[in-house]
N, C-alpha and C positions, 0 to 999 in steps of 0.2 A: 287715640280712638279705641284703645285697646283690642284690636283686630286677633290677637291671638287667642282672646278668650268670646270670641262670638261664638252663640248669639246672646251669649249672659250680658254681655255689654251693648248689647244693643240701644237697651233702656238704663242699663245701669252701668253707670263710671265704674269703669276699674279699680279704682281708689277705695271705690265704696265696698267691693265683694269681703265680706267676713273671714276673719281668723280666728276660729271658735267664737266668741261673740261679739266681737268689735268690730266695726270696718278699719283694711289696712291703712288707712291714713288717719288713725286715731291713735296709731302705739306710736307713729311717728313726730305726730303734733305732740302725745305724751314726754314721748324723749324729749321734743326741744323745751317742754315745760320746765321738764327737771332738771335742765342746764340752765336755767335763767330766763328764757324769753318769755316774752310776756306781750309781743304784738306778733303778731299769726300772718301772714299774706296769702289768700288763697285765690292762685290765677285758675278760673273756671272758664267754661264754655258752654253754650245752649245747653248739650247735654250731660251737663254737671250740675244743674240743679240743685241732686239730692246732695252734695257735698254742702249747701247752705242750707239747707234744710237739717243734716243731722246736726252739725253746732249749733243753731240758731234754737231759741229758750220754745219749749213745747208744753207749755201751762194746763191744756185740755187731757193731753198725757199723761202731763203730772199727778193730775187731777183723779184723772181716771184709776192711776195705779193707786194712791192714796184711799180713792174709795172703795177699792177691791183688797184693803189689811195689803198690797206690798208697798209699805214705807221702803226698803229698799233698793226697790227699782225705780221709784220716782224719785230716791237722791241722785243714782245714777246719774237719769238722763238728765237731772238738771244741774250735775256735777260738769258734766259734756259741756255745756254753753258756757259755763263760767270759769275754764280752765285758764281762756285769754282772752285778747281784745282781738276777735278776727274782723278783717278786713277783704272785701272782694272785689276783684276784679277781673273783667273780663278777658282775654284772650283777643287783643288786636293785632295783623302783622301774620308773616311767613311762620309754614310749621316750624317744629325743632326745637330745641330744649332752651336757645336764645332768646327766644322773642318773648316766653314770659318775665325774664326776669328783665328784660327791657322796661315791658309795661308797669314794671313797680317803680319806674325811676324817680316818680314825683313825688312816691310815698317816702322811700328812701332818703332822699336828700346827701347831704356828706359824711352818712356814717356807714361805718362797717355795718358788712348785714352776714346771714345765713342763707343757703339755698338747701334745701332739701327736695325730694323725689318722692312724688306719691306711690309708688310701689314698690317701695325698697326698705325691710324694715333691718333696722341694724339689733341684736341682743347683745346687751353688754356681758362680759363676763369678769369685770371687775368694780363692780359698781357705780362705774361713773360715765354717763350718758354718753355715746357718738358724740355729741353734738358738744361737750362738755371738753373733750378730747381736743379737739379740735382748737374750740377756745383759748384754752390753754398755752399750743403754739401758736396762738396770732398775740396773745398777753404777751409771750417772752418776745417774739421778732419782730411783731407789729405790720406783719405782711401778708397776704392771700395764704390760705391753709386748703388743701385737699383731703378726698378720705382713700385710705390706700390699705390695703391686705395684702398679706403673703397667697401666690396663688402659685402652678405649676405651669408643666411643657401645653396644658392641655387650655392654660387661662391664659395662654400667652395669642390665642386664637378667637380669645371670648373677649377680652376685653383690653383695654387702653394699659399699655405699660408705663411704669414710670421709670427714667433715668436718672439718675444723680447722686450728690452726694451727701454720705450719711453725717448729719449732724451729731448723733446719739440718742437716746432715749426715744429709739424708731420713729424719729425723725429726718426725714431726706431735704435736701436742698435739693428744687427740681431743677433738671438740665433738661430735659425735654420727654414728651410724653407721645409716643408710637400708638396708633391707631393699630389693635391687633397683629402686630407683627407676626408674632410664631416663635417658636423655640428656637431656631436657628439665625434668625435676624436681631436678637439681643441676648444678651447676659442676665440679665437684669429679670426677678421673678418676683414684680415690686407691681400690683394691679393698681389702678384707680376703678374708684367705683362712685357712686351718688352722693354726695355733701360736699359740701364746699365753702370756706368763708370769705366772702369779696369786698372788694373794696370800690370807691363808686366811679371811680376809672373802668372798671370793666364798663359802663354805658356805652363809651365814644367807641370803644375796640368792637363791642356787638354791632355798632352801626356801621363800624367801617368792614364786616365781614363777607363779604359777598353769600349770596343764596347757594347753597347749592344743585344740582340737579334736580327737580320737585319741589322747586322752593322751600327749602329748608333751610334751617339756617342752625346751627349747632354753637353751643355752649364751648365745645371743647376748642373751635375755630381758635375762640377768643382770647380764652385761656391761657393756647400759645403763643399768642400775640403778646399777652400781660407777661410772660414769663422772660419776653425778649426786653420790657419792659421796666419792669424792676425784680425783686425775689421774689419767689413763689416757695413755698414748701410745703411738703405732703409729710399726713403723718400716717403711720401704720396702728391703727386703730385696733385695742382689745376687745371685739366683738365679733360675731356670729353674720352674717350677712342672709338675711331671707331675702328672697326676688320672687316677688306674685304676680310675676307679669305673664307668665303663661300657667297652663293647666298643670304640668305636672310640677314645676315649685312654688303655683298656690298649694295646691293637696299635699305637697311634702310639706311647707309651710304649715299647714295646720293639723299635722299630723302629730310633727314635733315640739308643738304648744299645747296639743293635746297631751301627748304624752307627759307635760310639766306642771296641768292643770289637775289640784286635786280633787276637781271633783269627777274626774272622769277617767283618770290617768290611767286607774287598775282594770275600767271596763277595757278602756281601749286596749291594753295589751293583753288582755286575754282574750281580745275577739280577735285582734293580729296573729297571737298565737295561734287560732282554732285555723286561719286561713290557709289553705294549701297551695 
């Protein structure tokens, strides 16, 4: 519902708020492009609308930029619809980050799929996509992949730790994954965070997961269940992790895209500069 950033969401997805010119769930679609996929699943709800409105082919658009001499923004927007084959669906079922990838189950069928987060942009810093990463360890072990960073005493309270053991090439074999523990109730400075490659076993474990308190029902339930289940392992991913999900790391988020962005890169820090 994106409640953190009202009332900008009120009408508008979360998903959709801009990172200099894009909305965030277009550099995320982007990454998994440049990893290979090439079918899109996007679980919406009433008021996601504009998330099939911005992929979907805008010809009157096209048209228009065409007739006003910009050829380059009507390759743009009609670059946007043809990146992949998206597909929609709606959101049936208890809140919580399980119950969408439930309702893909009939699209899925018995293959390995990807999950991604609409407001979680990962930067790579070695050329090769989040999403590519990830791959990679499911090629070699043929198992459930997670996406995991190095965090501190202070991530140990922000988010999901992982335990286990290291394979090599920051790769862990997971043993189990602590819901914000703290610094003092683990060793372990191994975070999980958004992506994930599953397998289609996770369906029965989501169903078997009870709601929790406000009907929700969580992903990560499940997770631990698959983990009791067969292997699981997380990789420690070469990337930059953005979170647009509240107000101050959107604005940090596009603060630090601006500053990478050349066409704006030199204003922007010289008007940072000027601020006191």
């Amino acid at each position: 519902m994106g409640t953190r950033l009202l009332p900008a969401t009120k009408s508008i997805p979360k998903e959709m708020l801009p990172v200099l010119d894009k909305p965030t769930i277009q550099y995320i679609i982007e990454d998994a492009v440049k990893a290979g996929i090439k079918d899109i699943i996007l679980v919406t709800g009433p008021s996601k609308r504009a998330i099939e409105d911005h992929f979907d082919r805008n010809e009157y658009l096209e048209q228009f930029c065409l007739n006003a001499g910009k050829d380059e923004a009507a390759r743009i927007i009609r670059e946007v619809s043809e990146m992949a084959n998206f597909i929609y669906v709606r959101q049936k079922g208890p809140y919580g980050t399980a119950t969408p990838v439930l309702n893909c189950r009939h699209l899925i069928g018995d293959e390995p799929f990807a999950v991604l987060h609409g407001d979680e942009i990962f930067e790579c810093v070695n050329g090769k996509p989040h999403l590519k990463q990830l791959m990679d360890v499911y090629d070699k072990y043929g198992e459930p992949v997670l996406t995991a960073l190095l965090t501190d005493d202070e991530g140990t309270k922000k988010y999901g730790i992982i335990e286990g053991d290291d394979e090599g090439d920051k790769t862990i074999r997971v043993r189990k994954v602590l819901e914000k523990p703290g610094p003092d109730a683990t060793a372990s400075r191994i975070s999980s965070l958004g992506g994930y490659i599953l397998t289609p076993d996770i369906f029965a474990l989501i169903e078997s997961v009870p709601a929790r308190a406000g009907r929700e029902r969580y992903l990560a339930d499940a997770l631990d269940l698959l983990s009791r289940h067969r292997p699981v392992y997380a990789k420690i991913i070469d990337a930059v992790q953005h979170d647009t999900g509240n107000k101050f790391s959107w604005l940090k988020t596009n603060i630090e895209f601006g500053l990478k962005d050349p066409e704006i890169s030199a204003k922007l820090r010289q008007y940072l500069g000027s601020l006191k």
